[in-house]
N, C-alpha and C positions, 0 to 999 in steps of 0.2 A: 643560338649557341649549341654546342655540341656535349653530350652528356661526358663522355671521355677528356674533358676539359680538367674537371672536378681530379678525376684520379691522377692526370699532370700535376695539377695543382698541389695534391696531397703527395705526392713523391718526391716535389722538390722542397715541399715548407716542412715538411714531416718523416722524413727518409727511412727514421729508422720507429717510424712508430708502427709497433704491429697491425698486420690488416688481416690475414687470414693464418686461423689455427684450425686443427682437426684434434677434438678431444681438447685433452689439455696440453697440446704442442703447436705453440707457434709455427707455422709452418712457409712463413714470409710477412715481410716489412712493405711500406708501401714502398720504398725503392724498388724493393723487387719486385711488387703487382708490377707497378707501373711502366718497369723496364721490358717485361717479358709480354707485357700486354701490347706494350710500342712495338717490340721487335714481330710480334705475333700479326698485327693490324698490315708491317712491313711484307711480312713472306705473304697473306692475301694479296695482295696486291700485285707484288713482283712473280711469285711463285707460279700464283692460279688465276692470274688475266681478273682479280675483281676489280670493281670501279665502284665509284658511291653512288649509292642508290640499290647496289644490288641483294639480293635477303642470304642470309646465312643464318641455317638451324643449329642448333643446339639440342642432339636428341641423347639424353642422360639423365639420371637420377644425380642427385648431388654430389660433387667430387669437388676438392680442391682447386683443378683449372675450369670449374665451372666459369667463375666471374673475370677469370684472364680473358675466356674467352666470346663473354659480353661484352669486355671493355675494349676488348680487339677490335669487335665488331663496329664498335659506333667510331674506337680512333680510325679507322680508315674510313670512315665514312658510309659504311653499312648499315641494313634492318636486322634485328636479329627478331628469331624467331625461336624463340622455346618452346619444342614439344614434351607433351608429358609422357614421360618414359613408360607407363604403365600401358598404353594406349595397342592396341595392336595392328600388329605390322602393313595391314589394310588403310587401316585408320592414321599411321603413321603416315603410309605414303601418298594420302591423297592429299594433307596439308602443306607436303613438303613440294607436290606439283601445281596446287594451288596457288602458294607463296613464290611459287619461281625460285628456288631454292638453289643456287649453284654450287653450294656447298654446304657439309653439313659438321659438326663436332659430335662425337660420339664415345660413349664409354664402352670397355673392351664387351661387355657382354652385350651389346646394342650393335656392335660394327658388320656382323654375319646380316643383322635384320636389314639396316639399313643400306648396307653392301650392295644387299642382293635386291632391291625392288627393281623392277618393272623399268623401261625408259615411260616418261623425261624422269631420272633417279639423279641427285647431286652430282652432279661431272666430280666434285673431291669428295670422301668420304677422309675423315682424321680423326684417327683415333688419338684419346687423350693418351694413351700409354705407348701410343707410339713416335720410334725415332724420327719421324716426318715431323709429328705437336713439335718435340724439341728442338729439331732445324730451324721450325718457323720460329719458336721466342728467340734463338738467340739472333737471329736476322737484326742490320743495325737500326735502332728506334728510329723513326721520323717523327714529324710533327702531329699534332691532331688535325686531321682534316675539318676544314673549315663546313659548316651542315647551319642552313637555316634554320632558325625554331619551329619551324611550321612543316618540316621535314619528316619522316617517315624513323623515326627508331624501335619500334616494338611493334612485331604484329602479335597480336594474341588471339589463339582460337580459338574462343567460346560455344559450345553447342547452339544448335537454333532447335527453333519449333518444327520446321523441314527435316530435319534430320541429318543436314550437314552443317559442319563448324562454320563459323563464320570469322575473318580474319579482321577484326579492329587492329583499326590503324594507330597506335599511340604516338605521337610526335615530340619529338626534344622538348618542346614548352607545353606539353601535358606533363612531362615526368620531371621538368624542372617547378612545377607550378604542385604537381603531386609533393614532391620532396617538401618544399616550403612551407606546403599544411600540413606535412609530416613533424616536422622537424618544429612549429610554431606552436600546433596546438595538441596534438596528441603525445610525440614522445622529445623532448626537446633534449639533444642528444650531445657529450661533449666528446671530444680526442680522447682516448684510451677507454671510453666505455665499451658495452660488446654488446652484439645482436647475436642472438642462438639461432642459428636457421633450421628447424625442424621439421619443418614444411616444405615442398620440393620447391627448390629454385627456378623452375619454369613456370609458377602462378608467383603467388604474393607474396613469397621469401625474396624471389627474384628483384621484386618492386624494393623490397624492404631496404637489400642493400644497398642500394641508390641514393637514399640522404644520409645511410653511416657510412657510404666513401665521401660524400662530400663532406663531413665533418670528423673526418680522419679516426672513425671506429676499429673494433677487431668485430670479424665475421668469424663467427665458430661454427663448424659443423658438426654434427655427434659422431664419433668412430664408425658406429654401429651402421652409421645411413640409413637410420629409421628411427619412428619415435617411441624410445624404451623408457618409462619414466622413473626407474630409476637413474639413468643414465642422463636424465636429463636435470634429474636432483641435486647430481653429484656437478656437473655443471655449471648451473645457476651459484654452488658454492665456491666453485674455482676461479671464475673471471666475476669483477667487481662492476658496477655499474649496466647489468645481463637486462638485456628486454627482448621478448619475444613473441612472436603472433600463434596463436592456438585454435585452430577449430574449438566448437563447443568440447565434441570428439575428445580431444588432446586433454583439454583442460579437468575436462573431467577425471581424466587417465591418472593425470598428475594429482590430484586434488585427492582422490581416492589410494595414493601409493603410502605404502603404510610406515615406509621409511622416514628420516628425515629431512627435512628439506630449511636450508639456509636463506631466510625469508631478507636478511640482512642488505645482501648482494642483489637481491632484485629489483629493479629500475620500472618494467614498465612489462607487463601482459598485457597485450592486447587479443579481444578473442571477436570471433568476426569468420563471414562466410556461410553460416546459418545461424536460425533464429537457439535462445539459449532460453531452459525457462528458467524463471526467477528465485525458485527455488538451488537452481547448482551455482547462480551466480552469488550467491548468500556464502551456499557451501565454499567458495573457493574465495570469496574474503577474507571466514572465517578462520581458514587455515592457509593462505597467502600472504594475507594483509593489505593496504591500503594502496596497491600497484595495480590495480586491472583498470580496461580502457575499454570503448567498443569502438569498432571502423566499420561504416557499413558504405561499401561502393559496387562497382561492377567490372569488368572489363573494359566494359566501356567507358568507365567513369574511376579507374582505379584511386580507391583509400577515402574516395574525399568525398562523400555526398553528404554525408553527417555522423556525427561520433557524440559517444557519452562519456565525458571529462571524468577523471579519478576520483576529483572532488566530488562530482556527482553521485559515482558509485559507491564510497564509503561515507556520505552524507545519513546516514540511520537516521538523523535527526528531523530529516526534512518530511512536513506531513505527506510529501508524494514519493516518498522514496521506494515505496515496490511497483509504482508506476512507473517510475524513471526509469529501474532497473529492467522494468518489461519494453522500455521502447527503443529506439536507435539513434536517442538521442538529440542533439539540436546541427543544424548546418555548419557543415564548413565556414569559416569568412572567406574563404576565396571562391565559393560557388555562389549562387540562387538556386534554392530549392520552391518549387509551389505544389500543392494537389489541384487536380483537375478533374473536371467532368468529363464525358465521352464527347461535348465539344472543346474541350480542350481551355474550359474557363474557369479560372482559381474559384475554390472552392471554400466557405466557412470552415474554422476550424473545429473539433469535433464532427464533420464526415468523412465518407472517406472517399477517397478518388485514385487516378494513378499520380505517381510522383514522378516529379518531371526537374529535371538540372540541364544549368546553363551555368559554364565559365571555361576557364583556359586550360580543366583534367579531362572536359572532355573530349572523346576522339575525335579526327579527322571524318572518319567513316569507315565503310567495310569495306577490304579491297574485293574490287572487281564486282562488286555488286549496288550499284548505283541507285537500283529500285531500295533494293534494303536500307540503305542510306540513306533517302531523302524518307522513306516512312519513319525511321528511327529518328531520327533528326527534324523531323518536319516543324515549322515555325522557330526553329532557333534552338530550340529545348531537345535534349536526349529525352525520350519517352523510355522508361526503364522496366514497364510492365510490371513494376511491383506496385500493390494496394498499400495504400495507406493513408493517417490521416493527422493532422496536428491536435495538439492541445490547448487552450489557453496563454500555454506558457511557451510555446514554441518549441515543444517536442515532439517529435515524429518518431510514431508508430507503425512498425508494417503489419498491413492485416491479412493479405496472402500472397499469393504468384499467379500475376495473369496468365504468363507462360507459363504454368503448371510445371515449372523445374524441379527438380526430387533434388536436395542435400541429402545426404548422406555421406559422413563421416569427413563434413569438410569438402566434399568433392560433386559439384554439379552433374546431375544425371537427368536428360533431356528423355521425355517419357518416348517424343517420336521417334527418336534413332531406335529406340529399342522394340519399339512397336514395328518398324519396319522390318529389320530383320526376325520377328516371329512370325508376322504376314508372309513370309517367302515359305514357310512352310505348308505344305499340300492341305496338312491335316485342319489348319487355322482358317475360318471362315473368317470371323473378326476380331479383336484384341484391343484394350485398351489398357495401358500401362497410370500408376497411379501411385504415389509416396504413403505409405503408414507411419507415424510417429513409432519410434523405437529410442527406448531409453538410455541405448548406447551410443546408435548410430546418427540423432536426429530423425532421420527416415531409413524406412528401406523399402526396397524396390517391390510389387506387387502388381501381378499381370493379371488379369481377366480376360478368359479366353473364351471364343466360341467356336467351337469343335471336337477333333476327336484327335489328337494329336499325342504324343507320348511324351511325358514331361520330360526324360532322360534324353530324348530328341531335342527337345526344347532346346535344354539347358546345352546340350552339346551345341546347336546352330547358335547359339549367343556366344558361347568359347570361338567359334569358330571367324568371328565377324566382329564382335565388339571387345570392348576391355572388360575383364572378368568380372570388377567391381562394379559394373552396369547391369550385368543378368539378373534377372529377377528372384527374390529369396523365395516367392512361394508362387504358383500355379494355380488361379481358382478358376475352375471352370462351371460356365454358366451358360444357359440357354438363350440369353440375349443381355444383350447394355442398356440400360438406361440412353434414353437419345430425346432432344426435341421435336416439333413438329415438322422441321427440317433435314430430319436425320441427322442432327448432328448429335453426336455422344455428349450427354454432358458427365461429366470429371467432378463437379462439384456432388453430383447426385452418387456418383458412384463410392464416393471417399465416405460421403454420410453413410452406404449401406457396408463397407468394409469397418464402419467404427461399429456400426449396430451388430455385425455378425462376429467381432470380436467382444462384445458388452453381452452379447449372450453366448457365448460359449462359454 
């Protein structure tokens, strides 16, 4: 089936039930998604020579025709591709020539960036605020193009340990099978409730919308297009039946806002994408109330590998309840989760191993990378590189990152990209990039360098190559790394001497 099915569906049973507002102004019905979204799917096609099959990016921070024009993309039979707006213009364009991109959507302050790259560049560049976007909605609607489930509708680019993104493949029946354990166990969702989207729509906001158009929700965006928490206060008190997904980040923001907040109106927080400690998750019961939820998945494996029910988290009563609180909860029903050993054989509960899923959320594979995909995939199981371990009771615990990915502030930070780009510098013999806990950010970025190099240099060749929020907060320079017998760095050893030289200073 095709994703774009659901918003038909909702335009013609539901016509005038709101679907997207900004602030607190309705800003279209689903008649109207769904008409401008048909007509939009129509001018792709006729306008600019696409066919199905072909990828179209989405390079913007959140804007009103953001999800006209994902939904464009799957009614004509298209992959879309959300890039994260923040990324830079390097980094931009090499996912968009990766992905075979033939076209791209763009907001007015993005259209110069991605205008101007390099060939192979999008043959269309369309800006949302331009008279082109609106030729193409009002184009007359056609039908939804008919798309296997097993089809290609999301590529998402998640960093690797290489230091380039890698594009998982999400297919119509991963994101109709995502929705369903969306929609079943974590936030069970009715017509006229509302999803806040605070989080950028080219990660997990993007996902979010997907089971509140199939059950005929309003998507709100916040005016401001970022996350101000009183803005987000005021919000939550405006639209009735409000759920939302929050980085630890976020939550805490909100938890901490000194204003008041209308606990009445809220439905469902979900917070997820790094680990939270148990103490803010206390704090933000405390002054929420009995609405929080945890999602822990991947790109690979979007929303669904295991979550922590509400019940669970407002359970006080239960003797394991700061354990609960500290883990990721129990499996999906629609996955298998197992831990494993380094052969790859389920493991007693109580140690730990890497955790491994199997069902219909997870990807296809990576495009264009075949090697990567049968190692990630190998035996059947997503291998997901996270540690962890079960309990007794069937809850799972993550106890670190095989991939050594840095979170911070909600936002995956892959320690090689950023090590590569300080290696191109003359003055850098070696470098090893590594996450410190920080009370705000979750992590923040910390480099260990060996050489003689000028930190202002540093920090300028990271501006000039990566996204800002990648560059590393501090410089420590050292006369050598920790490494094994092998020469290999080890990253565990090093994180232990950045906790000890922070415990004595």
């Amino acid at each position: 089936m095709n994703l774009a099915s659901w918003l038909d569906r909702a335009g013609n049973t539901h016509p005038e039930q709101p679907a997207m507002a900004v602030g607190d102004v309705v800003v279209s019905s689903y008649r109207q998604l769904a008409r401008r979204s048909a007509g939009l799917a129509t001018g792709l096609r006729r306008r600019h020579g696409l066919n199905p099959g072909d990828s179209v990016a989405i390079v913007s921070a959140n804007h009103p025709a953001y999800l006209e024009a994902l939904f464009a993309i799957w009614w004509a039979g298209l992959v879309a591709v959300p890039v994260n707006s923040k990324l830079h213009a390097a980094e931009i364009g090499w996912i968009l020539d990766h992905a075979g991109a033939r076209a791209a959507f763009v907001s007015r302050d993005l259209e110069p960036t991605v205008g101007g790259l390099e060939p192979p560049a999008p043959r269309a560049v369309i800006s949302f605020h331009s008279a082109e976007y609106e030729r193409l909605t009002a184009e007359d609607p056609g039908e939804v193009a008919a798309r296997d489930s097993d089809e290609v509708a999301w590529l998402f680019y998640t960093s690797g340990t290489t230091g380039r993104p890698k594009g998982a493949m999400l297919t119509h029946r991963n994101l109709v099978t995502m929705s369903v354990a969306y929609l079943s166990e974590l936030d069970p969702t009715s017509p006229g409730d509302a999803v806040l989207h605070a989080a950028p729509l080219s990660h997990g906001a993007g996902l979010w919308a997907i089971p509140h158009v199939c059950r005929k929700a309003l998507n709100v965006l916040p005016e401001s297009g970022s996350f101000d928490p009183s803005e987000i206060a005021d919000l939550m008190g405006t639209w009735a039946g409000t759920s939302m997904f929050a980085a630890p980040t976020m939550l805490r923001r909100l938890v901490e806002h000194p204003g008041d907040i209308d606990t009445s109106r809220i439905r469902t927080i979900i917070w997820g994408g790094a680990p939270m400690h148990v103490t803010d998750v206390v704090g933000a019961l405390d002054r929420l109330g009995p609405c929080l939820t945890q999602a822990y998945g991947q790109g690979e494996s979007p929303m669904t590998i295991s979550h922590l029910p509400k019940e669970d988290v407002a359970d006080r009563s239960h003797p394991h309840w700061l354990e609960r609180l500290a883990s990721a909860g129990i499996p999906s029903a629609l996955v298998e989760v197992r831990v494993v050993d380094d052969e790859d054989q389920t493991i007693a509960s109580g140690e730990a191993g890497e955790v491994l899923v199997r069902g219909d959320t997870v990807m296809r594979g990576y495009r264009g990378d075949p090697d990567a995909s049968a190692l990630a995939l190998r035996g059947g199981w997503l291998h997901t590189g996270d540690i962890g371990m079960f309990d007794d009771e069937g809850y799972l615990t993550l106890k670190d990152r095989s991939k050594d990915m840095i979170i911070s502030g909600g936002s995956n930070i892959y320690p090689r990209e950023v090590e590569e780009v300080l290696c191109s510098h003359p003055g850098v013999a070696e470098v090893s990039v590594v996450g410190r806990p920080d009370p705000d950010w979750g992590e923040i970025v910390v480099a260990y360098v060996v050489g003689e190099a000028d930190r202002d240099e540093l920090d300028q060749l990271c501006l000039n190559r990566i996204a800002r929020f990648k560059r590393p907060k501090e410089y420590i320079f050292v006369p050598s790394l920790p490494k094994s017998n092998y020469g290999k760095i080890l990253k565990t050893e090093l994180r232990a001497i950045d906790r000890s030289s922070l415990e004595e200073a």
